[in-house]
N, C-alpha and C positions, 0 to 999 in steps of 0.2 A: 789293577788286580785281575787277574784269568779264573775264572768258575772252569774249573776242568774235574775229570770221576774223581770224586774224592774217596780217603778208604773206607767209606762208611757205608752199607749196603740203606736203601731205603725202598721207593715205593717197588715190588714185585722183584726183591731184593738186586738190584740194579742201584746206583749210584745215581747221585743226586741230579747232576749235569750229563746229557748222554753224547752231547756235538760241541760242546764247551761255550760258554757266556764270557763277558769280558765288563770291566769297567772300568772305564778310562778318564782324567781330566784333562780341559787342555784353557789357556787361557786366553779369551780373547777381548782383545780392547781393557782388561781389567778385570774381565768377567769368568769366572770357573764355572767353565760348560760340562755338565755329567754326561758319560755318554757310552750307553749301557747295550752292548750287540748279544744276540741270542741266534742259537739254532736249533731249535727245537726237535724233539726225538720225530723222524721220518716216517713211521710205521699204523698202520691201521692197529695191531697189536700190541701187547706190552713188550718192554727187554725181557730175554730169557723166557718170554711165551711165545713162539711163534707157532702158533695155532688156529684154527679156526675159529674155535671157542672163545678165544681170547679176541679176535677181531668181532666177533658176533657182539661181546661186552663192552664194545667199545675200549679197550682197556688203551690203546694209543692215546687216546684223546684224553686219558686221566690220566695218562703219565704225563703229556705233555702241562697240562694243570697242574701238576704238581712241580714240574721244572719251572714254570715260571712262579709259583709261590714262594719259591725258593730264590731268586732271581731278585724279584721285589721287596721279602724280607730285608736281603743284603743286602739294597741299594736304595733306589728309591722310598723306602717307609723305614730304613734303618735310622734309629733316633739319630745317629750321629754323623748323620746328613741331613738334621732337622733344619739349618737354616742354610742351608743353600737350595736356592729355587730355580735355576735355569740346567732342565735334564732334558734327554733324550734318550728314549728307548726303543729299541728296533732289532729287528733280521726276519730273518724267517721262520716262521712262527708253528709252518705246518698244519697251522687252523686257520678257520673264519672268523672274521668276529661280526658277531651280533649287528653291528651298524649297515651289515650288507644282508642279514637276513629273508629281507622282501625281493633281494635278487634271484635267491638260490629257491629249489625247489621244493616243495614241504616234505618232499620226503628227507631232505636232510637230518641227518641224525643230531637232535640239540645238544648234545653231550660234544659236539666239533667246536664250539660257542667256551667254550669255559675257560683256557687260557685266556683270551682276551674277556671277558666278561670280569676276571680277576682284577684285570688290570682297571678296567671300566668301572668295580664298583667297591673297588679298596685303594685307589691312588687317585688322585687329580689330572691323571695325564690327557690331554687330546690327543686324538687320530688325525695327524698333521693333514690327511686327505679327506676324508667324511665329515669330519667338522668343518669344515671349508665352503664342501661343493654340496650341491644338488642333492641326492640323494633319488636318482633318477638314471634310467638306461643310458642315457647319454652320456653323463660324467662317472659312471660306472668303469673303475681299469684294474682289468685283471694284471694282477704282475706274473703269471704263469703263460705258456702258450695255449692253457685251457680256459677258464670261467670263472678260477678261485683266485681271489686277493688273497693270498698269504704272508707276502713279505707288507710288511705293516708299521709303520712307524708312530711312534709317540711321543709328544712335548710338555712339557710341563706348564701349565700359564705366561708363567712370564716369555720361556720360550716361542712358546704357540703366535703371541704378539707381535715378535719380532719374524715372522714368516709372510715373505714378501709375494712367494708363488713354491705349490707342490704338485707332482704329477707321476704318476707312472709314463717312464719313457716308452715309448711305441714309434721305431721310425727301421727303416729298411736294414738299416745295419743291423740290427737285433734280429732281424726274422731270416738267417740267412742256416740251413742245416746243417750241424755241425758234423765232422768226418768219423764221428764211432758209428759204428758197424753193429755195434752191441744195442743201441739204444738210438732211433731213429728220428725220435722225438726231440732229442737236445739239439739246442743250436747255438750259434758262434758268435759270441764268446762264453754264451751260460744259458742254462733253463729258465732262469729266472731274469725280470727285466728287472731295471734300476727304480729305484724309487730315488725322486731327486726335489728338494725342499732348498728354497733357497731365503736366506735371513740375511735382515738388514739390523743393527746395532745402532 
C-alpha cells in the first residue's frame, strides 16, 4: 500500500504524506516481514509556509511529527496488524532522533527529536543502529556528508533479534562529487549513504 497526498488537506492545510510512505510485505522462510519506507517533509518550514516565521516555529519539524503519526497509526499500531510481529521501518526521516542527542550541540532545537521520539515512545520498535552500538564518538555514523543521522531505521523485537550486523556505509565509492553544477555538495550516486542491516532467520 503507497501513503501518497491524499485529498484531505491537514496539518497547515497540506496533505497528510508530503514525499510519500509505502507499506510493503514480503515473505521470507514463512515469515511476513512489514516493511514500512518514509520520506519525510525536507523543509526547516511548514508546506504552504515558506517563511521565516514559520522556520523560526519550527513548524518543519511538527509537520514532520505529524507525517509520521500518521505513518504509524496505519501500520505499525494499526490493530489489524495486531498479530504480526516482524516489521521494519525506515527512510529518511529529515530529523534526529533523540538516541543521538549527546552528539549534537545544545543548541539544537528539541522540537528536531519528535518524529522519532513518536516512534520511541508509542511503538516497540528499535534503532537497528543505536540499540546495538556504543553510544559513543566512535560508533557515532552520520548517514549525510554532514554530522546528522537522518536516514534511520527501525525493527520490531522479533526483528531486532534476527540482526546479525548494521552500519552506515562509509567507503570511497560514496564520497566521490557528484556532476550537478547546481548543488556541489551531492555526491555519486546520492546525498545520502546507505544504511545496510543484515538478518539471519
Amino acid at each position: 500500500k503507497a501513503f501518497t497526498n491524499t485529498d484531505d488537506a491537514g496539518l497547515y492545510g497540506a496533505k497528510y504524506i508530503s514525499h510519500g510512505a509505502g507499506h510493503f510485505s514480503v515473505d521470507v522462510n514463512g515469515k511476513k516481514i512489514n516493511i514500512v519506507t518514509c520520506h519525510m517533509w525536507p523543509q526547516a518550514y511548514a508546506p504552504n509556509k515558506n517563511t521565516q516565521a514559520s522556520k523560526d516555529a519550527n513548524e518543519g519539524n511538527y509537520f514532520r511529527e505529524y507525517e509520521m503519526k500518521y505513518i504509524v497509526k496505519n501500520t505499525v499500531n494499526n490493530s489489524k496488524y495486531a498479530n504480526e510481529e516482524y516489521w521494519l521501518l525506515g527512510g529518511d526521516t529529515n530529523s534526529r532522533s533523540p538516541h543521538d542527542e549527546w552528539f549534537y550541540p545544545a543548541t539544537t532545537h528539541p522540537t528536531v527529536y519528535l518524529p522519532h521520539k513518536h516512534i520511541l515512545e508509542n511503538t516497540n520498535l528499535k534503532d537497528v543502529v543505536t540499540d546495538r552500538l556504543p553510544k559513543d564518538k566512535t560508533h557515532f555514523m552520520t548517514s549525510t556528508y554532514g554530522s546528522a543521522r537522518i536516514d534511520i531505521l527501525y525493527a520490531s523485537p522479533k526483528m531486532f533479534d534476527c540482526i546479525t550486523n548494521s552500519i552506515v556505509l562509509m567507503d570511497d565509492w560514496l564520497d566521490v562529487l557528484g556532476p550537478w553544477e547546481y548543488y556541489t555538495s551531492f555526491r555519486n550516486p546520492s546525498d545520502h549513504r546507505p544504511v545496510i542491516v543484515d538478518f539471519k532467520f
